[in-house]
N, CA, C and O of each residue as an XYZ file, in Angstrom:
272
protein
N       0.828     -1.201      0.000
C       0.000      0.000      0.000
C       0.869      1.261      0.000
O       0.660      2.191     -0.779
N       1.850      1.253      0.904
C       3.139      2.293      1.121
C       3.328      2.851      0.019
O       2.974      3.983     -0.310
N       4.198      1.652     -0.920
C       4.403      1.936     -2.257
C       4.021      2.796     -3.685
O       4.536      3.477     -4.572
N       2.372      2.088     -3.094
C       1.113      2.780     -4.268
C       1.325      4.283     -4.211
O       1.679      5.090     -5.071
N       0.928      4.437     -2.650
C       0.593      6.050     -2.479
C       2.126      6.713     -2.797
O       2.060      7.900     -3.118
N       3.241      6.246     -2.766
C       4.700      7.234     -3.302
C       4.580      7.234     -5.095
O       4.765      8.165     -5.879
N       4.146      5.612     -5.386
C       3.944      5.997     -7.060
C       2.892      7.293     -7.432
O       2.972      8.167     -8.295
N       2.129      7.081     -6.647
C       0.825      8.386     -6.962
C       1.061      9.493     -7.118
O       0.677     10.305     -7.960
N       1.996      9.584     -5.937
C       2.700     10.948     -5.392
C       3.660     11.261     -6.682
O       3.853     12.389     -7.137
N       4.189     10.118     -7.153
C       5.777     10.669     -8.126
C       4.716     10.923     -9.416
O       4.982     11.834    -10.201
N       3.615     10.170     -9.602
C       3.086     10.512    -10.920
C       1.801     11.944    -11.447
O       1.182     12.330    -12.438
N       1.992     12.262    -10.074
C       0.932     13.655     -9.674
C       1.991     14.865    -10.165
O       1.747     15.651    -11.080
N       3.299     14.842     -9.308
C       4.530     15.089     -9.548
C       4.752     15.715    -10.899
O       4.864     16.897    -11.225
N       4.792     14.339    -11.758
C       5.425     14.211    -12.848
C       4.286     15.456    -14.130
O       4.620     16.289    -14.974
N       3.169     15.040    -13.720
C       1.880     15.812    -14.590
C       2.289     17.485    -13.996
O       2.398     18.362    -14.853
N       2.492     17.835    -12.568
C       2.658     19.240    -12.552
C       4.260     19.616    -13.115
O       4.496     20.697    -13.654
N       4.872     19.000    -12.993
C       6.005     19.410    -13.465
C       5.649     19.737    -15.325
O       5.772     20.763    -15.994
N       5.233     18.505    -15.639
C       4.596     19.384    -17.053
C       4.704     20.507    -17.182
O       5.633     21.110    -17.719
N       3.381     21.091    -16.508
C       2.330     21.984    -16.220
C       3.512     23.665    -15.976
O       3.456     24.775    -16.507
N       4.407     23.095    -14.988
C       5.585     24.409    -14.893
C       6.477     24.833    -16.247
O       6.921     25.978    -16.325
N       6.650     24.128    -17.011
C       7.124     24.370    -18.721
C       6.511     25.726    -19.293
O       6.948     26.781    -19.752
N       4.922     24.988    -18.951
C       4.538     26.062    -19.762
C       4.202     28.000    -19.724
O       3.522     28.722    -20.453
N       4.891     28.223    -18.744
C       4.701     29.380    -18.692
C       6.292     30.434    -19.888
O       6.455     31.432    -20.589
N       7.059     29.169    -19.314
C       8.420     29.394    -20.622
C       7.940     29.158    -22.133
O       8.607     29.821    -22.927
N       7.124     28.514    -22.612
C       6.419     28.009    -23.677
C       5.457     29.573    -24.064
O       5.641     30.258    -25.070
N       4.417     29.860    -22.943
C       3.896     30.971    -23.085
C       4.407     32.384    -23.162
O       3.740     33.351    -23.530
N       5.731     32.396    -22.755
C       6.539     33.814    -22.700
C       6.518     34.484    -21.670
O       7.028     35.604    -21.686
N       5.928     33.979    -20.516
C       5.729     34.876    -19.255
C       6.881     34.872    -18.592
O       7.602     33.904    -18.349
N       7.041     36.087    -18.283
C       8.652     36.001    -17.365
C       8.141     36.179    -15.896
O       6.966     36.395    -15.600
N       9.430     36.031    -14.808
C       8.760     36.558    -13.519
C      10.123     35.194    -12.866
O      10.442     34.086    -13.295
N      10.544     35.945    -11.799
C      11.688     34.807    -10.955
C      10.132     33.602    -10.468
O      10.214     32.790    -11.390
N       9.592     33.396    -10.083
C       8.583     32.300     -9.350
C       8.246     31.634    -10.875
O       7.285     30.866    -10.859
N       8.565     31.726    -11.510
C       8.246     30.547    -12.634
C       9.391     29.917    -12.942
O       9.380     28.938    -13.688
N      10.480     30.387    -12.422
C      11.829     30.213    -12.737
C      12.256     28.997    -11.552
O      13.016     28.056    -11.779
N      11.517     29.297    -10.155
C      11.874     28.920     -9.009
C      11.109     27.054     -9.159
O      11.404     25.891     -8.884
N      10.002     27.866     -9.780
C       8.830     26.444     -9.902
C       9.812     25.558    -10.834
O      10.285     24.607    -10.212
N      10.128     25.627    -11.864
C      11.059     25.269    -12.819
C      11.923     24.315    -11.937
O      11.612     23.145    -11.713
N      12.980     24.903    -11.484
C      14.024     24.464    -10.528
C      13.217     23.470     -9.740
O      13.726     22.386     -9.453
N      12.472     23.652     -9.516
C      11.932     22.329     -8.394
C      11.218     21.420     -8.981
O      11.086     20.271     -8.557
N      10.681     21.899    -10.053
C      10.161     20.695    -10.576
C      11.006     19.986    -10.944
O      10.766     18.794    -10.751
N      12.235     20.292    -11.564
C      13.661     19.410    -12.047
C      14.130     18.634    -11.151
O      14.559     17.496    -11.341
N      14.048     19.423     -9.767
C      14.382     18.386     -8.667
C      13.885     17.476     -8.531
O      14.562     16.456     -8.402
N      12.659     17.424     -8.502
C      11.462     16.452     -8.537
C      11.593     15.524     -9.265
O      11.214     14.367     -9.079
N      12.338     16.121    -10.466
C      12.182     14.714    -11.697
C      13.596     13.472    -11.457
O      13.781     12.255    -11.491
N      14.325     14.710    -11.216
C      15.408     14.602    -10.681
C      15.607     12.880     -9.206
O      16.484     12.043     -8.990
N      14.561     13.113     -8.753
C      14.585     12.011     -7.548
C      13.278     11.070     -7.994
O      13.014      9.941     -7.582
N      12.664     11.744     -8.801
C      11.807     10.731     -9.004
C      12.333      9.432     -9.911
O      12.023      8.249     -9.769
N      13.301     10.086    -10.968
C      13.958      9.126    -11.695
C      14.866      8.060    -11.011
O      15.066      6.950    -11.505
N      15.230      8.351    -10.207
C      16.592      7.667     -9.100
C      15.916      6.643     -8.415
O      16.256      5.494     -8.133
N      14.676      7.422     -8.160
C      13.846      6.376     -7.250
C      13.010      5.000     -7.966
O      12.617      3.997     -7.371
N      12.882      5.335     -9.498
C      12.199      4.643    -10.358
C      13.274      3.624    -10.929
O      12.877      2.500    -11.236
N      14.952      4.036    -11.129
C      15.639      3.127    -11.193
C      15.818      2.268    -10.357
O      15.841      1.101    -10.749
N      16.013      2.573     -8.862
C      16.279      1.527     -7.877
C      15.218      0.414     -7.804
O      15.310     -0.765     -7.465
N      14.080      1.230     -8.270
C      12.358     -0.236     -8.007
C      12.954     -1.148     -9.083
O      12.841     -2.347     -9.335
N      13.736      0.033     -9.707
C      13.763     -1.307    -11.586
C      15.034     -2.213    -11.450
O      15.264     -3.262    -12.051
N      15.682     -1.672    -10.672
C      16.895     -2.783     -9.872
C      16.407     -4.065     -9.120
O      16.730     -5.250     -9.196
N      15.542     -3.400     -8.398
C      15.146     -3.851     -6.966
C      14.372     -5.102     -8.321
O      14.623     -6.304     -8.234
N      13.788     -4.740     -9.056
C      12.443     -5.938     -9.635
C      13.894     -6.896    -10.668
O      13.890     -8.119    -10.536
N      14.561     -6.518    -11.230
C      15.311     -6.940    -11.992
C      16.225     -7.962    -11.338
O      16.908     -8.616    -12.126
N      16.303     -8.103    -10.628
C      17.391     -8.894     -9.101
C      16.153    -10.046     -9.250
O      16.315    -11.210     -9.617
N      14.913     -9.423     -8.878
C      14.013    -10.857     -8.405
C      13.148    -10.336     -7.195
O      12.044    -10.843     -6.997
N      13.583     -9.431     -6.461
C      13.174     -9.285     -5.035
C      12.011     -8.670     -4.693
O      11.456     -8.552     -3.601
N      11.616     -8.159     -6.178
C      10.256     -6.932     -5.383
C      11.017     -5.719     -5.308
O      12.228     -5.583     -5.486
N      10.134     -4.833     -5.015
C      10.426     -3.705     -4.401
C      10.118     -3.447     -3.173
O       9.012     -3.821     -2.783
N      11.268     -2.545     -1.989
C      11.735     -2.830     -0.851
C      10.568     -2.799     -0.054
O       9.582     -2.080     -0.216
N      10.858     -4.011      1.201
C       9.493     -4.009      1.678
C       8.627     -5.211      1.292
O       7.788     -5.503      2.144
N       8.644     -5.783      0.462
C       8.093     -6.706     -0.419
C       8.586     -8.308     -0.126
O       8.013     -9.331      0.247
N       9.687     -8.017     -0.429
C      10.028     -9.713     -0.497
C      11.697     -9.651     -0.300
O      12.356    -10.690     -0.289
């Protein structure tokens, strides 16, 4: 169950991080679109790290942690 709700979380994540692009797409300037930017990268940033280790973690045999 743990698991589910962090995938949810990384894939809620992943849709707003979209969503922060587009104000660079639209032409709007302003530092807080810049800031949103930066964090959303972070975001993708750990979300990816975290999506490799499950793909380790399943590739071994074991599940993902917690599991088996």
């Amino acid at each position: 169950m743990r698991i589910k709700t962090f995938v949810l979380v990384e894939d809620v994540l992943i849709i707003l991080s979209i969503f922060a692009l587009w104000p660079t797409v639209l032409g709007w300037k302003g530092d807080i679109f810049k800031f949103i930017q930066y964090f959303a990268f972070g975001a993708l940033v750990i979300i990816f790290i975290r999506r490799i280790g499950r793909m380790k973690a399943v590739g071994r045999g074991c599940g993902p942690k917690g599991q088996g």
